[in-house]
C-alpha positions in Angstrom: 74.2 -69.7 -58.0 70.8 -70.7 -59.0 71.4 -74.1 -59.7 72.9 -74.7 -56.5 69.8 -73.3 -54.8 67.6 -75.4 -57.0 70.4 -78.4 -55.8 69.5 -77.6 -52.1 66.2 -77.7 -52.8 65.9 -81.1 -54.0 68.2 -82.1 -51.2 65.5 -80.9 -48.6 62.6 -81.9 -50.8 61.3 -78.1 -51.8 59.1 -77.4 -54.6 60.4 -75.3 -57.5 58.6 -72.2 -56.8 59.3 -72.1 -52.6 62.2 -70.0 -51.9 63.7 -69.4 -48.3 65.6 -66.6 -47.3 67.3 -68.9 -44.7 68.5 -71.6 -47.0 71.7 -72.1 -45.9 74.2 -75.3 -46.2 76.2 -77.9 -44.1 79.5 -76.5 -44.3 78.1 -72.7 -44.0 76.3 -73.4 -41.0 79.5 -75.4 -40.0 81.6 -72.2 -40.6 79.1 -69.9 -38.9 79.0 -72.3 -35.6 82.7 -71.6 -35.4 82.2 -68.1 -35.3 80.4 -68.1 -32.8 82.4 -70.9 -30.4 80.2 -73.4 -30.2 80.5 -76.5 -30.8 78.1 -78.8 -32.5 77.2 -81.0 -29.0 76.6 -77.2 -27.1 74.7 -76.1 -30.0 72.4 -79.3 -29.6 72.0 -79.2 -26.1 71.5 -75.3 -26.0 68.6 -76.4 -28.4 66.9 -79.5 -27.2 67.6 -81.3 -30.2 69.5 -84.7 -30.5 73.2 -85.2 -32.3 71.9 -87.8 -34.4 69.2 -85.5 -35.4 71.5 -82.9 -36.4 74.1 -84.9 -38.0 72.0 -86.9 -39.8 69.1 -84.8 -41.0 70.1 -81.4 -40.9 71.2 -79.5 -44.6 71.0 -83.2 -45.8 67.6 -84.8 -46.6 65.7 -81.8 -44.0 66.7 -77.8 -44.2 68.7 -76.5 -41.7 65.8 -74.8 -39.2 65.7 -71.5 -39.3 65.6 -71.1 -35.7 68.9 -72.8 -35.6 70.1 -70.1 -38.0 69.1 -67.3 -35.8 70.2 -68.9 -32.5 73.9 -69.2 -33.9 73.6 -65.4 -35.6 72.7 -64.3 -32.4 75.3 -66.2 -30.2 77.7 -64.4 -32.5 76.5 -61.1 -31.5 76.6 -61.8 -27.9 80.1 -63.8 -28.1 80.9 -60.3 -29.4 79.5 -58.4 -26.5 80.8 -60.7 -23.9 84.5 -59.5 -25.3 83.6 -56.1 -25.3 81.5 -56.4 -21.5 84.9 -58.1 -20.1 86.9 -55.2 -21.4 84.2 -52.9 -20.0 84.4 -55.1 -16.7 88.0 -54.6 -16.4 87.9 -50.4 -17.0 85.5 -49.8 -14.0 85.9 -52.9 -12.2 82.4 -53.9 -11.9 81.1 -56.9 -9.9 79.4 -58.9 -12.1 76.1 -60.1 -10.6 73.8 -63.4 -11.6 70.5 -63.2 -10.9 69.3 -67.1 -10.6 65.8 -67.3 -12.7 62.7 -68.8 -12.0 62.1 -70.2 -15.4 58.0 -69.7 -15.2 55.8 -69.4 -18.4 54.9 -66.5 -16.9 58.2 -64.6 -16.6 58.9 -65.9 -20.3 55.8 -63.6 -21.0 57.2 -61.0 -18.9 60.7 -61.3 -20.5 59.2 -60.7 -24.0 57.4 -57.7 -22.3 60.2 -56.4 -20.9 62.6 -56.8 -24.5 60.0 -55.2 -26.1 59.4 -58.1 -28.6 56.4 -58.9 -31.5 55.1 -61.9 -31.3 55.1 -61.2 -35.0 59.3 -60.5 -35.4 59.2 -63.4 -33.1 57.4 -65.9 -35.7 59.5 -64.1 -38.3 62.4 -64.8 -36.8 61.8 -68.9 -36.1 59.3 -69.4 -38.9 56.7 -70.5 -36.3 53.0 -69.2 -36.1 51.6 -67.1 -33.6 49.6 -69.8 -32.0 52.9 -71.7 -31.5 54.1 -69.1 -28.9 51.0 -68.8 -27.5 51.1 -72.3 -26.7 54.8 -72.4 -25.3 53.8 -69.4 -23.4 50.4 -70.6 -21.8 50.0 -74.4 -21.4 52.5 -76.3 -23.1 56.0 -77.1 -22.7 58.6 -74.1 -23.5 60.9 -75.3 -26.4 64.2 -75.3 -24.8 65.9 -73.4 -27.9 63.3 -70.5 -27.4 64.5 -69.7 -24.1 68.2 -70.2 -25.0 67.2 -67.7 -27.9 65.5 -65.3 -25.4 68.4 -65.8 -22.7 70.9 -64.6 -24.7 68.6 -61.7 -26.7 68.3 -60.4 -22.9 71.8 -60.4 -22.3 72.9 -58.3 -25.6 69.9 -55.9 -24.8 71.7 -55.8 -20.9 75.1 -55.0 -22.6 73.2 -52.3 -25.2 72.8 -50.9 -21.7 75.9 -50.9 -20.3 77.4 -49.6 -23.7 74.8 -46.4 -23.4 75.9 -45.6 -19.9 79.5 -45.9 -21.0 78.9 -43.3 -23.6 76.7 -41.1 -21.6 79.7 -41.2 -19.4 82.0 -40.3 -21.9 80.2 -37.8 -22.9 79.9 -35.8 -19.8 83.5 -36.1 -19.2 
């Protein structure tokens, strides 16, 4: 085990004594964008980032980023949802609604309000600083990844919901 960390690590060009929590290969990452149903060209556009980039430099000569990592963990989760929401759908035949966005720096802001994130879990979770998101968020371009990210955090957080009222419902019954 250690050897192929320290293996990876010279692969990506890491010092001895740097280790990441979110080191993570080719073929795992492979395996874990199959779990969640995307394919390498959605995963790409979903993130702003070019094939060739990601063919080429990803888990070979650069680490896999570790906002990629947490994109496709979190796709899982909400490929999950969307099964369970459908069932849901189905049971009480609810209309879905879609609510076309105005995709403003300053309903990003609002959105991160609203989910009740840290900008600290947020650098955490991308390995970004602070000042990064202050950035997207005030007077550069958004990253097209972080509002993928946030897009589908919001709709997991939506289906939380739904799966609260459901109980709460069951419950009174």
């Amino acid at each position: 085990m250690q050897t192929e960390i320290e293996n990876e690590r010279k692969k990506c060009g890491r010092k001895k004594g740097v280790v990441r929590e979110h080191l993570i290969n080719k073929k795992e990452f492979g395996i874990e964008l199959e779990k969640a149903g995307l394919t390498r060209k959605e995963l790409c556009e979903n993130l702003g980032v070019t094939y060739t980039t990601f063919n080429n430099s990803w888990g070979s000569n650069k680490a896999i980023p570790k906002y990629a990592i947490s994109y496709v963990k979190i796709y899982q989760k909400l490929k999950k949802c969307r099964e369970e929401k459908k069932i849901l759908e189905k049971y009480f035949e609810l209309k879905k609604t879609e609510n076309k966005k105005n995709n403003s720096k300053d309903e990003y802001a609002k959105k991160i309000k609203e989910l009740k994130l840290s900008r600290d879990f947020l650098c955490e979770e991308f390995g970004v600083t602070k000042q990064s998101i202050s950035n997207w968020l005030n007077n550069s371009a958004t990253p097209l990844w972080f509002i993928s990210w946030l897009n589908v955090y919001e709709e997991i957080c939506k289906y939380n919901e739904l799966r609260k009222a459901l109980e709460c419902f069951n419950s009174a019954e």
